[in-house]
NUPAKE-107087 format. One line per field, with one value per residue (C-alpha): x, z, y. Coordinates in pm, 1 decimal. Example, Ala and Ser with C-alpha at 12.3 -4.5 7.8 and 13.67 -1.06 7.14 Angstrom:
% NUPAKE-107087
x <- (1230.0:1367.0)
z <- (780.0:714.0)
y <- (-450.0:-106.0)
This chain:
% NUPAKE-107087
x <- (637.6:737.6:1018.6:1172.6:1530.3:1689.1:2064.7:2177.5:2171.1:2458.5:2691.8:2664.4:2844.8:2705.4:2289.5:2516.4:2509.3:2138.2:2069.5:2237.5:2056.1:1691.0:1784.7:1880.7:1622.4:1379.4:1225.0:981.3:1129.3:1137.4:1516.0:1330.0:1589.2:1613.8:1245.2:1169.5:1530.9:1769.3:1548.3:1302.7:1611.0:1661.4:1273.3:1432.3:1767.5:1628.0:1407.8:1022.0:949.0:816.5:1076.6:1410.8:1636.5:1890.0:2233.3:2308.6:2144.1:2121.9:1820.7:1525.6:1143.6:1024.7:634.6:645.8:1029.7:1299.3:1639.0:1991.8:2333.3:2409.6:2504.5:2144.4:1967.0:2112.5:2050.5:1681.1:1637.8:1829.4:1609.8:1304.4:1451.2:1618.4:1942.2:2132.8:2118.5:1893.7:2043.1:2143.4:2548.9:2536.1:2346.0:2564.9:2861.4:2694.2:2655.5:2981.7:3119.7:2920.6:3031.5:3418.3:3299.8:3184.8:3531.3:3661.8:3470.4:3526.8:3916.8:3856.4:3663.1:3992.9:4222.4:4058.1:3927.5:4205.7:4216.7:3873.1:3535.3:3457.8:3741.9:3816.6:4115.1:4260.9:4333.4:4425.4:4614.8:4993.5:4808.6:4615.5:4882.1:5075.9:4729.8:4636.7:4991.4:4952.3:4626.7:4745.4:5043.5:4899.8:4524.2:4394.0:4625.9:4480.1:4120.6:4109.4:4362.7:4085.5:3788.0:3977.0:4033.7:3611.8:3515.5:3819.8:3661.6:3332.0:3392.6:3568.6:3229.8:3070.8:3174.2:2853.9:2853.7:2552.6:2468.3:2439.9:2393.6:2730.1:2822.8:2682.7:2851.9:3197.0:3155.9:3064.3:3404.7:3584.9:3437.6:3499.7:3850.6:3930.7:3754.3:3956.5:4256.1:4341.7:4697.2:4678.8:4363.5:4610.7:4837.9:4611.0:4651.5:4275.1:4141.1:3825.3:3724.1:3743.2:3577.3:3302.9:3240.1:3210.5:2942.5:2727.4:2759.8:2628.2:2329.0:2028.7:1837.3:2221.4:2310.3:1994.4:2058.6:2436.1:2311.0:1998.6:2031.4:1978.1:2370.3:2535.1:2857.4:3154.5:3262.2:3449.3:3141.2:3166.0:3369.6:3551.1:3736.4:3957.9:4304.9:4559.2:4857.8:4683.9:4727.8:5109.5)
z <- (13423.0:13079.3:12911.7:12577.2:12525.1:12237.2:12115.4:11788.0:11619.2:11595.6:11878.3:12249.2:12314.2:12552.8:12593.1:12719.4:13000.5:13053.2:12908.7:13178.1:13444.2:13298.4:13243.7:13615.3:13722.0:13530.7:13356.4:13114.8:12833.1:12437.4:12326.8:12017.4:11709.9:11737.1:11635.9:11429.3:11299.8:11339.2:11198.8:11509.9:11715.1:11428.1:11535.3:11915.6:11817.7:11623.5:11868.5:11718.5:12051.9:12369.2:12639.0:12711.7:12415.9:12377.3:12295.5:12146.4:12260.8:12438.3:12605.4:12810.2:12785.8:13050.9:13013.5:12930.4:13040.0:12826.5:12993.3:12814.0:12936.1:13098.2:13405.6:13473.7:13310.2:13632.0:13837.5:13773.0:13738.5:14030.2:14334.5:14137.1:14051.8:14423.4:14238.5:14459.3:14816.7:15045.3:15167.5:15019.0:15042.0:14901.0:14595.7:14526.0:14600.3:14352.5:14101.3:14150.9:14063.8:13742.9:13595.2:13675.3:13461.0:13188.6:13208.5:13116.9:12894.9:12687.4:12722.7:12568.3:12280.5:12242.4:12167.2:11845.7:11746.6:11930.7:11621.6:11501.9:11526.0:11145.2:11060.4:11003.3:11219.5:10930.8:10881.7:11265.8:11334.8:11417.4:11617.4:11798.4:11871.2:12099.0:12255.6:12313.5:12451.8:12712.9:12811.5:12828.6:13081.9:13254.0:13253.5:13276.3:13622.8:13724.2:13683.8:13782.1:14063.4:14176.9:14159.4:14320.8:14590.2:14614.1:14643.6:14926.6:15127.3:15018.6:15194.3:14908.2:14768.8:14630.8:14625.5:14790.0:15041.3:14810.3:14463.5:14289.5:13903.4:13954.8:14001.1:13630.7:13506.7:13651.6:13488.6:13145.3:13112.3:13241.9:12960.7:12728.1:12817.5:12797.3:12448.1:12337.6:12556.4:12652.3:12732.0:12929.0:13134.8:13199.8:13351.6:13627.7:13991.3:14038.2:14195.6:14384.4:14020.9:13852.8:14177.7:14101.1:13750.9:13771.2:13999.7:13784.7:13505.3:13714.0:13865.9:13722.2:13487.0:13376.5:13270.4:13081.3:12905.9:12798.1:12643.9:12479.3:12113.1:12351.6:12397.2:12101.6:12052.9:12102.4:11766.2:11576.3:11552.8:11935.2:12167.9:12328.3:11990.9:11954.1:11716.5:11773.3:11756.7:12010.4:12252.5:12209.1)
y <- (16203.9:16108.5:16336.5:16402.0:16420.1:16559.5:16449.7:16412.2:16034.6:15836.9:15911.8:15878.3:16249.4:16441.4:16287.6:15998.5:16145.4:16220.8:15912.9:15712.7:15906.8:15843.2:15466.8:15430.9:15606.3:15382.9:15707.8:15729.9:15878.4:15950.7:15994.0:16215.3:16254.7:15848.5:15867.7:16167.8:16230.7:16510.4:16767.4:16734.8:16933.6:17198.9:17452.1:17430.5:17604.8:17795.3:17943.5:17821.1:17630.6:17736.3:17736.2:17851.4:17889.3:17609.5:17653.6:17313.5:16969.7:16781.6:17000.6:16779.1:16857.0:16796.4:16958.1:17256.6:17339.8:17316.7:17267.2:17219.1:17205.0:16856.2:16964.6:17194.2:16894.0:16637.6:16909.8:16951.1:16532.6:16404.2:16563.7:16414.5:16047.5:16013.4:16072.9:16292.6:16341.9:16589.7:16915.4:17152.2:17104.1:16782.7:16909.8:17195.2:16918.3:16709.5:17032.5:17088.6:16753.7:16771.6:17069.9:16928.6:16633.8:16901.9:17057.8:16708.7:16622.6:16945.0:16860.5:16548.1:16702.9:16902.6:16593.0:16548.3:16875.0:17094.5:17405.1:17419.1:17261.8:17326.9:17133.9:16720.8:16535.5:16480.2:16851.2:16901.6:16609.8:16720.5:16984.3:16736.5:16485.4:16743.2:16847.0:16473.6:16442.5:16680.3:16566.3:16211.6:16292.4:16607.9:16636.2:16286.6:16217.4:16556.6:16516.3:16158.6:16216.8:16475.9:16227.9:15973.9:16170.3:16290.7:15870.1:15896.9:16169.4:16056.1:15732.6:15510.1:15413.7:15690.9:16087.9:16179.7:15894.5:15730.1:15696.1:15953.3:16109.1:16161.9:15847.9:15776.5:16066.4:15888.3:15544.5:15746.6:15891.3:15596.0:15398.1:15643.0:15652.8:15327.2:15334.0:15635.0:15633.5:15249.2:15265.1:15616.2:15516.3:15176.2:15409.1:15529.8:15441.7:15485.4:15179.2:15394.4:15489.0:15164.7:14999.7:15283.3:15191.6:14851.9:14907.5:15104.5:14896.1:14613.6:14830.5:14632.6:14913.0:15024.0:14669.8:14594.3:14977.0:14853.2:14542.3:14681.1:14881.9:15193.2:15193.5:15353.1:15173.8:15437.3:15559.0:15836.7:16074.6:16085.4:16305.9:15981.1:15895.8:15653.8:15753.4:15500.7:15780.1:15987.9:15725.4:15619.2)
């Protein structure tokens, strides 16, 4: 099965995450706008493609489906990469675990962008230095405190007791943090996490993906961005 995956060019943002899950999974696929250009996502959005209607990319083609949303895209590529367990539980443990990562990742987007999408963080900036503030000494401890404790129920080693998309998912927003949020992520008592991470990056397919041109370099087109002053 060969798929197409559609993100914007530039960034790593949210096909980071999809991206990660194909390259473990050794998949076939065509990361599109890296090819054709932006304009290859525009016919999709605006509804002159077969399929289900995306919101926003990324979205995955997969035949004749189109799927967006990161967490439904995981979903519909871990039972047929051997990316999340059998049963039923786990996968709805698994879904569930994703869509906390979502939340997270949205809150992130926040620090940066915390008035208005339309506008530059230039013209939000007081605004988002007490919003990165908060989220520095409230909701990173939270959110990692609460995947810590998953890899601790899950065993220490992995949420779901084996490796998992979620597991991918995990190192992506540690290594976003530390690229956009050094001396917080420092901070954390979180030694299951960084254990985790570590382990990913040294899974064979995911270590030839981080030191190919695949890898986007973390930048400030991204969601993990990377403001001095929103880290003090």
């Amino acid at each position: 099965m060969s798929y197409q995956l559609y993100y914007w060019t530039g960034l790593q943002g949210r096909g980071e995450f999809v991206r990660l899950c194909l390259e473990d999974a050794g998949a076939e696929y065509a990361d599109v706008a890296r090819i054709e250009g932006d304009d290859a996502i525009m016919p999709f959005l605006s509804g002159d493609r077969e399929g289900a209607l995306p919101f926003a990319p990324p979205f995955l083609k997969s035949g004749r489906l189109v799927i967006a949303q990161v967490a439904n895209i995981l979903q519909y590529l871990g039972p047929r990469h051997g990316l999340v367990p059998e049963g039923e539980s786990k996968r709805l443990h698994a879904h569930q675990l994703e869509l906390t990562v979502t939340d997270f990742v949205a809150e992130v987007h926040d620090t940066h962008h915390p008035v208005s999408n339309e506008l530059y963080y230039e013209d939000q900036r007081d605004e988002a230095k007490k919003r990165a503030k908060d989220f520095r000494e409230h909701r990173i401890p939270k959110f990692l405190g609460y995947f810590e404790k998953s890899l601790e129920r899950g065993g220490g080693r992995f949420p779901l007791r084996e490796h998992s998309y979620v597991d991918l998912s995990l190192f992506q927003i540690m290594a976003g943090l530390e690229y956009a949020f050094p001396k917080a992520l420092a901070k954390q008592k979180v030694p299951l996490l960084r254990d985790l991470a570590k382990r990913v990056a040294d899974r064979p397919n995911i270590a030839a993906y981080l030191a190919s041109e695949r890898r986007v370099p973390f930048n400030t087109n991204g969601i993990f961005r990377h403001y001095p002053e929103l880290d003090d």
